[in-house]
KELUM-334263 format. One line per field, with one value per residue (C-alpha): residue in one letter; x, z, y. Coordinates in steps of 0.001 Angstrom, whole numbers, padded with zeros to 6 digits. Layout:
BEGIN
aa	c(A	...)
px	c(X	...)
pz	c(Z	...)
py	c(Y	...)
This chain:
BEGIN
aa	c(X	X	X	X	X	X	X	X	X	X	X	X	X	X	X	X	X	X	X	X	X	X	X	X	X	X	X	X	X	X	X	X	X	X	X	X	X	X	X	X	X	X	X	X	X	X	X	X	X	X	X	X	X	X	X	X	X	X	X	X	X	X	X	X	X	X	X	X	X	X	X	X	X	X	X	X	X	X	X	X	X	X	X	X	X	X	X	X	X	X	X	X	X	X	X	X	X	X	X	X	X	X	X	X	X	X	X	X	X	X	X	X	X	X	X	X	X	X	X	X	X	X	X	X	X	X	X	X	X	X	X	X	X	X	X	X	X	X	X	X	X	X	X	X	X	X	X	X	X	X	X	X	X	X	X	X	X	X	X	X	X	X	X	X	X	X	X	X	X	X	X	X	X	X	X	X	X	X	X	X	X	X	X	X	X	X	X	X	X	X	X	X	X	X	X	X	X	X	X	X	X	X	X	X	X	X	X	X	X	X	X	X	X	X	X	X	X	X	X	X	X	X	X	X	X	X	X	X	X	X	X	X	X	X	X	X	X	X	X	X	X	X	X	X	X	X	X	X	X	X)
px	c(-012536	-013651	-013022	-011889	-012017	-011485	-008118	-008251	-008539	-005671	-003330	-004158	-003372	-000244	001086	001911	004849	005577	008828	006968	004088	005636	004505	001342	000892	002642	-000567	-003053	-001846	-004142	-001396	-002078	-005633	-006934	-005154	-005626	-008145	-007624	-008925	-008565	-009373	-008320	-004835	-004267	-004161	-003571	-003312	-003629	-002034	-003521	-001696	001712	000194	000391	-001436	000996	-000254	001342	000502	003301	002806	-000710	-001687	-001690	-005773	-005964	-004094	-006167	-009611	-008014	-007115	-010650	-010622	-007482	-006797	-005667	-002399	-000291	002862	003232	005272	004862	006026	007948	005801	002541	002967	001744	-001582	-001545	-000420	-003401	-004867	-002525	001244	003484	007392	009511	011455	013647	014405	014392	015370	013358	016099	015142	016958	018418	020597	022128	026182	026896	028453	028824	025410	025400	022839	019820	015960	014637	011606	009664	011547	014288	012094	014038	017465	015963	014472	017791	019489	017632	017333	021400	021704	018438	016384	014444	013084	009824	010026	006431	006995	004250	006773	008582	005813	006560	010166	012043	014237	017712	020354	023907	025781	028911	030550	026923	025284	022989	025243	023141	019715	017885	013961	011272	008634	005958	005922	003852	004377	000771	001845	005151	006961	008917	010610	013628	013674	014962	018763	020885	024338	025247	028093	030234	030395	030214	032219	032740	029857	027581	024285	025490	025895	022145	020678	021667	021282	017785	017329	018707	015278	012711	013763	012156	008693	008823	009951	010551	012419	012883	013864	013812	017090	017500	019174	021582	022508	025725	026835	023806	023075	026751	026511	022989	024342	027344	024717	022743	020035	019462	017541	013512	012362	012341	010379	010196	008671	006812	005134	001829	-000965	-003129	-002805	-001216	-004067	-004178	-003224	-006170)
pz	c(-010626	-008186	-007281	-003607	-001047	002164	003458	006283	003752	000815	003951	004989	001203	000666	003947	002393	001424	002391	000248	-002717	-001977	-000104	-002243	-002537	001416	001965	-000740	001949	004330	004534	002721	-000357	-000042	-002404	-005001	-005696	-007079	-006277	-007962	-006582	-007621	-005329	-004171	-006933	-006149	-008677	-007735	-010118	-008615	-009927	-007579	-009719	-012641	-014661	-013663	-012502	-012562	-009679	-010535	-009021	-008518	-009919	-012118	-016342	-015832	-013747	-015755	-019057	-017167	-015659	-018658	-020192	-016633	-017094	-018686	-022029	-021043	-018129	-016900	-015788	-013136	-013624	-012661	-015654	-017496	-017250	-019808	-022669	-021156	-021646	-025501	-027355	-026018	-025566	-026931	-024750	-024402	-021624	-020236	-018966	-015739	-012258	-009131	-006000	-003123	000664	003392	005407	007989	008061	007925	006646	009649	008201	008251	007594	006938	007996	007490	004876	004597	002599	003032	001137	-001918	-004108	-003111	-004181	-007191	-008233	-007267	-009199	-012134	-012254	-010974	-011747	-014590	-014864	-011189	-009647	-006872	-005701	-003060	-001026	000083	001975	004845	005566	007450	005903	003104	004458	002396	002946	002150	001080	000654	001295	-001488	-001867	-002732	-002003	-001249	000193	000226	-000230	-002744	000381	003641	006156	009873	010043	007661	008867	005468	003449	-000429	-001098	-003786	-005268	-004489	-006337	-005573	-007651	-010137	-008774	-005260	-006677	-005884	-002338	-000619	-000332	-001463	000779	004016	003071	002483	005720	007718	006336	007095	010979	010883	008803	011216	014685	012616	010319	009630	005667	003905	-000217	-002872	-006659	-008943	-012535	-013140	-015408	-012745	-011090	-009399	-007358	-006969	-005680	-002790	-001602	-001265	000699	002735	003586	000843	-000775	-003940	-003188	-006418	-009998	-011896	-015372	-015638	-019020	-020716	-022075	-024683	-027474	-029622	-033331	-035394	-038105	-042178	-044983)
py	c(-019428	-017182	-013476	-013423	-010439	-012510	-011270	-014422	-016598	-014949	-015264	-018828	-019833	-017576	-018166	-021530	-020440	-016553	-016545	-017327	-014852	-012346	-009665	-010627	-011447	-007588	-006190	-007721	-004870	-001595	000132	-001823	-003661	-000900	-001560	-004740	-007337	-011184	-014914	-017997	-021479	-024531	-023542	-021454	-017406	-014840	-011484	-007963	-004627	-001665	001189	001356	002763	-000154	-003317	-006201	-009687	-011794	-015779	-017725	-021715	-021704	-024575	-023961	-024420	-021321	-018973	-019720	-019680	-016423	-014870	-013188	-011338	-009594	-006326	-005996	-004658	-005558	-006904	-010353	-012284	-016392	-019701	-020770	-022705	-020751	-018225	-020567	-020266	-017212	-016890	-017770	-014633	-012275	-010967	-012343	-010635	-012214	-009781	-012713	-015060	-013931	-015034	-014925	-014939	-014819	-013753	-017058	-015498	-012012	-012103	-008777	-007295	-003489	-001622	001980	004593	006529	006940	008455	010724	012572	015684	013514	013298	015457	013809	010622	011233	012842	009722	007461	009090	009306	005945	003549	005279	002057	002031	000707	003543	004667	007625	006157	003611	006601	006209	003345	004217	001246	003279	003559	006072	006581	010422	011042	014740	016280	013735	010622	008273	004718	003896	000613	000262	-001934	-002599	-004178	-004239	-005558	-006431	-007835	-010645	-010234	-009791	-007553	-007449	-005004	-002966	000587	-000796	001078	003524	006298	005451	007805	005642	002553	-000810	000530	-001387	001013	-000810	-003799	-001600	-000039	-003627	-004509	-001751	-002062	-005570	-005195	-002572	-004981	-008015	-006263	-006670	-009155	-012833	-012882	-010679	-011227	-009788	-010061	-009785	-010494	-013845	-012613	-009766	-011567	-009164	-008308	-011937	-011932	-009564	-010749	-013878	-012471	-010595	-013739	-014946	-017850	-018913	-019456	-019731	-018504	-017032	-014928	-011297	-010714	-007741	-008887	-007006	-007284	-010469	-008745	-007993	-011191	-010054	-011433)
């Protein structure tokens, strides 16, 4: 186990398989490098984010080995995205509450043919935040991410009505991952977060090669319309919440 800080050498591991890793391949941009610390052993790669308030382990295809030599380095609170499997390495140490199976989906070949919707900027801020909190309350969105030129929105009668974004993004490494996809439940069912997806991904394709996405497993009906829209199944993966062992009675 060994605490790595060679970006050449975190890209020539993750590159592996950049559908897997995309997220952590997009945190080895200069956007993200900051915020993050890094351990490797062998092929294994396990990386901690620090910049979204909360620190998000990111171990995916690591070996059971790793994650318990890993686990006296990590903080005592954090939230956790593993390989199934590799969470039991982590329980003799730590509270461990899955907050269920994901799906890691990639984009194979864009077919949705009806892209709609413009750029987004900081100036939009207050639009946005007023749109999520109507329409996503539980959202990962970091208004950083609005420098980065890839969050598409679509208006209707003056208002916000669906948004598209990403959670990295990196034409260096060449990847991307959606995120922040919601519409407000006033436009909903009319394709609105399927015309921003792929608006966005006609823009993320002049710079980069992979574009993925996370989605809840049990989330059909998201799973449905990226599929319509072009992605396939990567991998899976669960997302936990892990503390503090509970303090022992006697």
């Amino acid at each position: 186990m060994r605490s790595l800080h060679d970006r050449d050498e975190l890209s020539a591991l993750l590159s592996r398989d950049p559908a897997l890793h995309a997220y952590e391949l997009g945190d080895l941009d200069d956007f993200f490098w900051p915020f993050t610390t890094w351990y490797s052993s062998g092929q294994s790669v396990a990386l901690i984010y620090h910049g979204g308030g909360f620190p998000v382990l990111l171990c995916l295809g690591a070996s059971p080995s790793f994650v318990g030599d890993l686990a006296p380095l990590l903080p005592r609170r954090f939230e956790a995205h593993l390989t199934p499997g590799l969470s039991a390495a982590l329980e003799p140490h730590y509270t461990v509450a899955d907050n269920g199976l994901h799906l890691k989906m990639k984009l194979a070949m864009l077919t949705g043919s009806d892209g709609e919707g413009e750029v987004l900027s900081g100036a939009d801020l207050p639009e946005i935040l007023q749109l999520y909190a109507e329409a996503y309350p539980g959202n990962w969105f970091d208004a950083r991410m609005l420098q980065t030129g890839q969050y598409i929105g679509i208006r209707r009668d003056g208002m916000l009505a669906a948004i598209a974004g990403i959670h990295v993004y990196s034409p260096r490494y060449r990847v991307a991952a959606l995120g922040n996809v919601t519409t407000h439940p006033q436009w909903r069912g009319r394709g609105l977060a399927g015309a921003a997806v792929t608006q966005l991904c006609r823009r993320l394709l002049s710079t980069v090669d992979t574009i993925t996405l996370n989605v809840k497993a049990s989330n059909t009906s998201a799973i449905g319309v990226y599929s319509r829209l072009g992605f396939t199944l990567a991998a899976e993966y669960h997302e936990y919440h892990v503390s503090d062992p509970p303090r022992r009675s006697g």
